[in-house]
C-alpha positions in Angstrom: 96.4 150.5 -28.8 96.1 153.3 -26.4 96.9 151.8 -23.4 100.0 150.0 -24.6 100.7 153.9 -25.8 100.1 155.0 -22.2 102.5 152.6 -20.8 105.7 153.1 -22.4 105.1 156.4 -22.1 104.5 156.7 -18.2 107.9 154.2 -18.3 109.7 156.5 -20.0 108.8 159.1 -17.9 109.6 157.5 -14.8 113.5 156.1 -16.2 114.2 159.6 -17.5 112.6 161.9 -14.9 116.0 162.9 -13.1 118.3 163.9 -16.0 118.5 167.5 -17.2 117.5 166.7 -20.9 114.8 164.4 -19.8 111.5 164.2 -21.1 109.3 165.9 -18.4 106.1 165.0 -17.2 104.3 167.8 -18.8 105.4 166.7 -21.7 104.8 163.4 -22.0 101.5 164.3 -21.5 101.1 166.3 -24.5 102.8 163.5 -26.4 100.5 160.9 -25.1 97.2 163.2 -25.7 98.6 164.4 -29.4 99.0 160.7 -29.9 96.2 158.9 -28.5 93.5 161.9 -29.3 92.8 162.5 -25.7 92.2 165.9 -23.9 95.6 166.6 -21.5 93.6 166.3 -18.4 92.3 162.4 -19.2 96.1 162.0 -20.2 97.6 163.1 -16.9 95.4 160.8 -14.5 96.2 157.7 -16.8 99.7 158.5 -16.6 99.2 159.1 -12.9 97.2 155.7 -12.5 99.7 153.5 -14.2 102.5 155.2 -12.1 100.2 154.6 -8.9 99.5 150.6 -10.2 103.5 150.4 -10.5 104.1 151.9 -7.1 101.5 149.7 -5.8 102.4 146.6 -7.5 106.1 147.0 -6.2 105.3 147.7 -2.5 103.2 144.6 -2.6 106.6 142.7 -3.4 105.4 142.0 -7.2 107.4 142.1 -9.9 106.2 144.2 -13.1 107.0 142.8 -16.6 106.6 144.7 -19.6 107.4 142.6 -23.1 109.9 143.8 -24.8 110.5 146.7 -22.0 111.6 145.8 -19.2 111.0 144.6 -15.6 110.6 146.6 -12.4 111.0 144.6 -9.4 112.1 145.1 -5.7 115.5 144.1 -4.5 115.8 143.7 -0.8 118.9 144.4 1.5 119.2 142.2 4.5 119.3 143.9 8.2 123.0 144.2 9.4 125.3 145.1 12.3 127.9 148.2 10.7 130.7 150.4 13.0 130.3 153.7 13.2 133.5 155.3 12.1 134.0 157.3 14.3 133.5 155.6 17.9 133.8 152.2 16.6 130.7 151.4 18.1 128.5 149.0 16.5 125.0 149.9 14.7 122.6 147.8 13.4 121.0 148.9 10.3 117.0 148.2 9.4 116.6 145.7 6.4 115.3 148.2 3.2 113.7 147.6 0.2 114.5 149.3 -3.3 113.0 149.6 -6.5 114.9 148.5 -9.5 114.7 148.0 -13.5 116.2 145.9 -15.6 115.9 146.8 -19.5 114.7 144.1 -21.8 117.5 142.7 -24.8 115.1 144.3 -27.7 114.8 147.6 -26.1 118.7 147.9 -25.9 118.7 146.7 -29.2 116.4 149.5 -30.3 118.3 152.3 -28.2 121.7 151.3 -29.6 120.8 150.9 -33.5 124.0 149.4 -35.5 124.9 147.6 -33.4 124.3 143.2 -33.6 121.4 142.4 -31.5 122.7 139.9 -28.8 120.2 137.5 -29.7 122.4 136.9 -33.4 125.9 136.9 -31.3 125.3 133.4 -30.2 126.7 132.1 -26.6 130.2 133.2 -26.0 133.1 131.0 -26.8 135.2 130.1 -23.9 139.1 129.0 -24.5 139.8 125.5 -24.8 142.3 124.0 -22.4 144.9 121.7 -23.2 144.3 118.4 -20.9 
């Protein structure tokens, strides 16, 4: 139970680290000992080794899947010839890597209470044409 704890935690950390009323890292330490009844210090270097396995996991090409989370994966942007618009002249850019996350159905569900979860909308109904 403390590790699952620990890694929704560290996620949350890591999607909301750039926004200015953002839980910080500091603080989801103290949330994370508080709840797991763990000193602060033992609760930073697990947050800091799950972080660490992600980065890891990710630079290795792997895709990390957390039920009923989400998944982090790495997209990948081909190598390509661009002008530079000024001179015209061509440039040929490096391929580049980038991390990414897509949010699982039941945690958008749970961050947008009220509404219907997409699972009981059914497939969409497409118009039927006249033959």
């Amino acid at each position: 139970m403390k590790r699952a704890s620990l890694t929704v935690l560290t996620i949350l950390a890591i999607l909301t680290s750039s926004t200015a009323n953002a839980a910080t890292n500091p603080a989801v330490v103290v949330e994370l000992a508080k709840s797991a009844g763990i000193s602060e210090e033992l609760a930073k270097r697990q947050i800091e080794q799950v972080v660490q396995a992600l980065k890891n996991e990710m630079i290795a090409g792997r895709d990390v899947s957390i039920t009923n989370f989400g998944k982090f994966y790495v997209q990948e942007r081909a190598a390509r010839v661009a002008r530079n618009p000024k001179t015209g002249a061509p440039l040929n850019i490096d391929p580049k890597r980038y991390p990414r996350f897509t949010s699982a159905d039941k945690f958008k569900d749970e961050m947008n209470p009220g509404h219907a979860p997409k699972a009981l909308l059914g497939p969409i109904a497409t118009p039927q044409t006249k033959r």
